[in-house]
N, C-alpha and C positions, 0 to 999 in steps of 0.2 A: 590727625584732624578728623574731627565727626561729622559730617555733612550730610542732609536730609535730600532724600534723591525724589520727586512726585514725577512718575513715569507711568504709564497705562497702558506703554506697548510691551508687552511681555517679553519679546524677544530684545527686545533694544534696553530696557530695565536690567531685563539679566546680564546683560555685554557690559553697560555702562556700569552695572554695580560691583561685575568681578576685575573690569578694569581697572575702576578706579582701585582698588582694595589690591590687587598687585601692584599699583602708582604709591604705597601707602595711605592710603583715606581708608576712615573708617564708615562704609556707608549703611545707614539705613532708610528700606525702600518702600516706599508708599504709590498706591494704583489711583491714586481719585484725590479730587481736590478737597471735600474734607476731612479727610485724613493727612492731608496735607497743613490745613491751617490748623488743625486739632493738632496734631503733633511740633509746629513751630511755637505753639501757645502756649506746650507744655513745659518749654525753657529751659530743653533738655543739654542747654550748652552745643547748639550745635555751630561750626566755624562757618559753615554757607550751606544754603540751601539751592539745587538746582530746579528747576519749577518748568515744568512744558506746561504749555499754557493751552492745549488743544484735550486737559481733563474731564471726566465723568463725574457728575453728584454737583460740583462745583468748578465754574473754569477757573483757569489758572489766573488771567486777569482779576477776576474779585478778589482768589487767592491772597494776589499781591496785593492790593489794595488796603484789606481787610488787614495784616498782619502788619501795614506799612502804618496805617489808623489808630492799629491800637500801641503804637513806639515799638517795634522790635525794626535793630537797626542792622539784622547781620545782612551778610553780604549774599545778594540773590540772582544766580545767572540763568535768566530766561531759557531756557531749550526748545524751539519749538518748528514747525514745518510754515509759519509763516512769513513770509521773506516779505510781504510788502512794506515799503517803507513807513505808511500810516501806521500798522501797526507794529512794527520797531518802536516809534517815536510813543504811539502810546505806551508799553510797558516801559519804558526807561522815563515817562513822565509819572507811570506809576511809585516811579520808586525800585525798579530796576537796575543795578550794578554792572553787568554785563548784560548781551545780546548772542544767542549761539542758536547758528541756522542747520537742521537737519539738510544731509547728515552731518555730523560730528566728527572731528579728527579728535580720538580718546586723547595723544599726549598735548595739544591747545587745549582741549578742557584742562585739563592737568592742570596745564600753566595757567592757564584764566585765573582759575579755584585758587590757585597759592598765592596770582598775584591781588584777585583781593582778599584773602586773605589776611595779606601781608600789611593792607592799606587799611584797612579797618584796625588794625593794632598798632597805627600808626610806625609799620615797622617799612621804610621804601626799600632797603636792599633784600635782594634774593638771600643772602649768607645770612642767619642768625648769630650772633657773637654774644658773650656773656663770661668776662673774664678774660679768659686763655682757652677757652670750649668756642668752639665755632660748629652751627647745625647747619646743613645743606637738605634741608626741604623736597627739591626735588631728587637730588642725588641719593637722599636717605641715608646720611654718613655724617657722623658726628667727629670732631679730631679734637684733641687736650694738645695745646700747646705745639700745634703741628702733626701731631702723631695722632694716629688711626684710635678709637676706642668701639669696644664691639658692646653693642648695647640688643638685649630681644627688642623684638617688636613692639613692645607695650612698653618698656623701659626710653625706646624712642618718642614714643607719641608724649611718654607724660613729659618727658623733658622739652619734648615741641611743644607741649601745653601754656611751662611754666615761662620758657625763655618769649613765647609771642605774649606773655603776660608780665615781663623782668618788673618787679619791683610792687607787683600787685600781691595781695594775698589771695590763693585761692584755696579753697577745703577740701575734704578729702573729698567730700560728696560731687562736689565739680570737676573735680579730678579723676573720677569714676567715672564719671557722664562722658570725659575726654576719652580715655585709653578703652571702657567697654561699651560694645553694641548690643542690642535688641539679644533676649535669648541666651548670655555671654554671663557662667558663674562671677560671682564675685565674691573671694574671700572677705572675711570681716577687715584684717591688716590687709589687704594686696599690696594699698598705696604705700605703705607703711615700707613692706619687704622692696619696691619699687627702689624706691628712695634712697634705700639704704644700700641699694645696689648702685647705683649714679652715684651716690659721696664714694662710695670705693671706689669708682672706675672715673671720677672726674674730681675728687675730692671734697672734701668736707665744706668748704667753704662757698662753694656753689651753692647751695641750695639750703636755708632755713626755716628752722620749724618754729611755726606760732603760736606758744600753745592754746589749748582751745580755739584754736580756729582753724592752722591747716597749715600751706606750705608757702614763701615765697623765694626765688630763683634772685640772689643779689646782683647783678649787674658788674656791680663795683666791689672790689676784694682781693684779699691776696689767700687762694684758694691752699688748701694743705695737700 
């Protein structure tokens, strides 16, 4: 999961960005507010943005505001050092998803982030299931049919990509956006080699190719 971090305290940017990224998230980190809306504008596929709202250049309030104005509907959990109630109630009338008060318990953000996550893709249970593959989000462990399957890192997020998407089509280009961050080569096949390593390790019938367009994750199937 790719999530846009807008942080401006350096020390707490750096905790919160290597946290999450041991929680599995893929984070990229931005210090100022715009660079915070410049980058949610850029529709770089990202799952949820967490936004402190006490930024430089631009505060986080317009931040929200402004990205809430122009239709971008992902899921945005406030982080900030303001705990009074008027302003809770503003940013969640902004268009605010969750509320998180400095300081921060890293595994509740965790959980916050997956659960909406999870409510934006219309998905309510914690367990992703697709077939006889069932994905565990937090846990980071995917099982076939009960039994354990060992997936890299990248080969987990594209399959967290495609199963919070079951039935959607998504390209390779979005799918690139999911699995790599800021800075992070990218083979011309990656998604390609990706792919073809899940139909080995979860089977063929899992996941479908479209051509000319990209990949989507069947839901329903009798997997090989």
């Amino acid at each position: 999961m790719r999530i846009l971090l807008a942080e401006d305290d350096t020390l707490l940017g750096d905790g919160l960005r290597a946290g999450l990224r041991q929680l599995g998230f893929l984070v990229d980190w931005v210090r100022d507010g715009v660079a915070a809306e410049r980058e949610l504008r850029a529709q770089n596929n990202y799952s949820a943005a967490v936004l402190d709202l006490g930024l430089p250049l631009q505060d986080g309030m317009d931040v929200l505001a402004n990205i809430r104005r122009a239709g971008l509907t992902l899921p945005v959990l406030v982080l900030t050092a303001r705990d009074a109630v008027p302003d809770r109630i503003r940013g969640l009338n902004l268009g605010a998803d969750d509320y998180v008060v400095k300081p921060v318990d890293l595994e509740e953000l965790a959980a916050r982030l997956r659960a909406q996550i999870r409510r934006a893709h219309g998905q309510p249970q914690e367990l992703l299931s697709a077939q006889d593959v069932v994905l565990d989000p937090a846990g980071h462990s995917v099982t076939r049919a009960g039994v354990p399957a060992v997936l890299s890192a990248r080969e987990f997020d594209l399959l967290h990509a495609l199963m919070l998407n079951a039935g959607r089509v998504l390209s390779r280009e979005q799918l690139e956006q999911h699995v790599y961050g800021w800075g992070q080569e990218v083979e011309s096949n990656s998604i390609e080699v990706h792919v073809h390593h899940l139909r080995r390790k979860l089977g063929v019938g899992l996941i479908q190719t479209v051509r000319g367009v990209g990949y989507v994750l069947l839901r329903e199937g009798t997997p090989a």
